[in-house]
C-alpha beads as a LAMMPS data file, in Angstrom:
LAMMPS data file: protein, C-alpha beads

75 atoms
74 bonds

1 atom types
1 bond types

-500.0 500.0 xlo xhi
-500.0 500.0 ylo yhi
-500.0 500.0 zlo zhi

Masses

1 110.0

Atoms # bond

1 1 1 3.860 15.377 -6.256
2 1 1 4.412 11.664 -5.577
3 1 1 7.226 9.460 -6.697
4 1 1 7.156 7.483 -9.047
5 1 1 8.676 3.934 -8.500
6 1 1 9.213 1.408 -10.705
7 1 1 7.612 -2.136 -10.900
8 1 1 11.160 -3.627 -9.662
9 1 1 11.196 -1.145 -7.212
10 1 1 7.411 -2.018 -5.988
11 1 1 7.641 -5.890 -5.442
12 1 1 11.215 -4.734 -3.582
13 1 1 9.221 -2.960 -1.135
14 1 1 6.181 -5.245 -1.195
15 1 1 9.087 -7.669 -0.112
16 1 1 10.432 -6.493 2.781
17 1 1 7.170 -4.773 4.280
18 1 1 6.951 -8.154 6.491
19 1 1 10.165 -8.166 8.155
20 1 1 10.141 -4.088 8.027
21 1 1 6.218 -4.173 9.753
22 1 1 5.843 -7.140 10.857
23 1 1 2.565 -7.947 9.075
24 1 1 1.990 -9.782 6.030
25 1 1 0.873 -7.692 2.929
26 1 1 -2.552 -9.572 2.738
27 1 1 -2.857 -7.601 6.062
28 1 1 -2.545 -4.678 5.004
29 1 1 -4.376 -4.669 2.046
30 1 1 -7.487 -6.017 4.641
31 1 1 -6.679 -2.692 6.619
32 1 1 -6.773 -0.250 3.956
33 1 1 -10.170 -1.967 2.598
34 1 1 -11.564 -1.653 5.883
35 1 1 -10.106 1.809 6.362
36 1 1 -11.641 5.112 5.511
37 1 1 -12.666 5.980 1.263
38 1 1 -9.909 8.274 0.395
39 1 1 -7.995 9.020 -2.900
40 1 1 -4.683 7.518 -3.323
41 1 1 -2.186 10.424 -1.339
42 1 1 -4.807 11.008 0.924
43 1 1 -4.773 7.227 1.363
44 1 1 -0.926 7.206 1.618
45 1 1 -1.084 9.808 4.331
46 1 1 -3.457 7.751 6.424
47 1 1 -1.388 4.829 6.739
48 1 1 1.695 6.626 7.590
49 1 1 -0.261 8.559 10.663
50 1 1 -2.521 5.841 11.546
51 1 1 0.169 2.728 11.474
52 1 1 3.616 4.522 11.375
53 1 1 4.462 3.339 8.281
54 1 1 7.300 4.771 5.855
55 1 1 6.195 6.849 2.891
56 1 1 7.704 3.727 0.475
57 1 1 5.887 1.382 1.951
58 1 1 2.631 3.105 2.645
59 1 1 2.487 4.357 -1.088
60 1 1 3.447 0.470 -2.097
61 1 1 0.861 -1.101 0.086
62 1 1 -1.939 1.536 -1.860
63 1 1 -0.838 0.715 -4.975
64 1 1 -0.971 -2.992 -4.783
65 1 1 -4.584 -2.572 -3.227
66 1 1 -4.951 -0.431 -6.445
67 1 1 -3.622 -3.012 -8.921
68 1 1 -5.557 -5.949 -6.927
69 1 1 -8.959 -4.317 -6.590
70 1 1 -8.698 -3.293 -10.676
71 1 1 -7.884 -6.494 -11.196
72 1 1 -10.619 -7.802 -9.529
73 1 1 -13.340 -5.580 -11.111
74 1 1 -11.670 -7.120 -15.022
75 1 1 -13.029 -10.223 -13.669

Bonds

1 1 1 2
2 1 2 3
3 1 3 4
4 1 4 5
5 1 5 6
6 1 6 7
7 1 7 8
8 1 8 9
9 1 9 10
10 1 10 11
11 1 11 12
12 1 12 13
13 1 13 14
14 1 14 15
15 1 15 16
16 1 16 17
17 1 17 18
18 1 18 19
19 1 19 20
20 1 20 21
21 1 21 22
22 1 22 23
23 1 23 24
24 1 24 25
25 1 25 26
26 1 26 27
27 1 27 28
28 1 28 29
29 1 29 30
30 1 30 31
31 1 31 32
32 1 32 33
33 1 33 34
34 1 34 35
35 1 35 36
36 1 36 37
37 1 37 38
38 1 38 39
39 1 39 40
40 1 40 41
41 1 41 42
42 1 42 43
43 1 43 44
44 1 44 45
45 1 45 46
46 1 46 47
47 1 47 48
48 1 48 49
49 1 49 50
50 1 50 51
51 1 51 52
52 1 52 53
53 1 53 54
54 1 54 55
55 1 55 56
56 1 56 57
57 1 57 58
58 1 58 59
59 1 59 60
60 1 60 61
61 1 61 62
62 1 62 63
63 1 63 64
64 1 64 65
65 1 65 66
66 1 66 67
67 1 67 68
68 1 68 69
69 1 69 70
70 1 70 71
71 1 71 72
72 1 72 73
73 1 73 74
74 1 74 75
């Protein structure tokens, strides 16, 4: 079962995914578009193997990608 964070707790870790990566978030979000179709965990799991990324910031990169593509589709 995933965690849960909260929205404060989200832009924290959308925050310091820069210094903590060394990419910007805008590349990320290009990576997991042009990454494989998976659900959200699977997703999650994918960027942690692929790009050694922490489970925080893998599962905050997703859901931002998840909030941005929604938003995109209200449009």
């Amino acid at each position: 079962m995933s965690q849960v964070f909260s929205e404060e707790t989200h832009r924290n870790l959308l925050a310091r995914i820069p210094r903590c990566t060394g990419r910007e978030i805008s590349d990320w979000l290009r990576t997991v578009e042009e990454g494989p179709a998976l659900g959200f965990e699977e997703k999650v799991r994918w960027l942690r193997q692929e790009h050694n990324l922490a489970y925080g910031h893998a599962k905050a990169i997703i859901h931002e990608y998840d909030l941005r593509r929604a938003a995109r589709r209200l449009r």
